[in-house]
N, C-alpha and C positions, 0 to 999 in steps of 0.2 A: 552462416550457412556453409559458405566455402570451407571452413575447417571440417565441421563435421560432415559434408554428406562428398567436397573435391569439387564443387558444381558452383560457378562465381554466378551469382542473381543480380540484378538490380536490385532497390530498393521499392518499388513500385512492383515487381515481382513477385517479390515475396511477400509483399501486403493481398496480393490478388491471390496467391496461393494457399495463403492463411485463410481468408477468410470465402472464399471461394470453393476450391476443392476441401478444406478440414472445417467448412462451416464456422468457423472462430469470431466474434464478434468486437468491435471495440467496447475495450472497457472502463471507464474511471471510478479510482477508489474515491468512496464519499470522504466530507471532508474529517466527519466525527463518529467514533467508532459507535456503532449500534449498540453496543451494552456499558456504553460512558452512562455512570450514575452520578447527576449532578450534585444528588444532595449527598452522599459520600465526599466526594470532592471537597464540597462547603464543610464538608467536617473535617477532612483531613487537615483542611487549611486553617479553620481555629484552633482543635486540639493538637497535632501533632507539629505542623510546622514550627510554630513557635520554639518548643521543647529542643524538636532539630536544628533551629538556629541558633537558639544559643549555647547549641556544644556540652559539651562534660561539664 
């Protein structure tokens, strides 16, 4: 914050100012992407890994 605006915050500050005056909420990303296809996966890992490990 100090670089870009010249203005030293706390850390407690600028969490109240996030989420306070610009409305911003905590967020955690989940742990597995929403468009993970598992049965692609289960495929890649019988037909393709194999092929890629054992090289040329």
């Amino acid at each position: 914050m100090e670089r870009v605006t010249g203005v030293r915050l706390a850390r407690a500050s600028v969490w109240r100012l996030l989420t306070g005056r610009l409305g911003w909420s905590l967020q955690r990303p989940r742990r597995q992407a929403v468009e993970r296809d598992e049965s692609e996966i289960a495929r890649w890992v019988a037909q393709e890994w194999p092929r890629i490990r054992r090289g040329r």
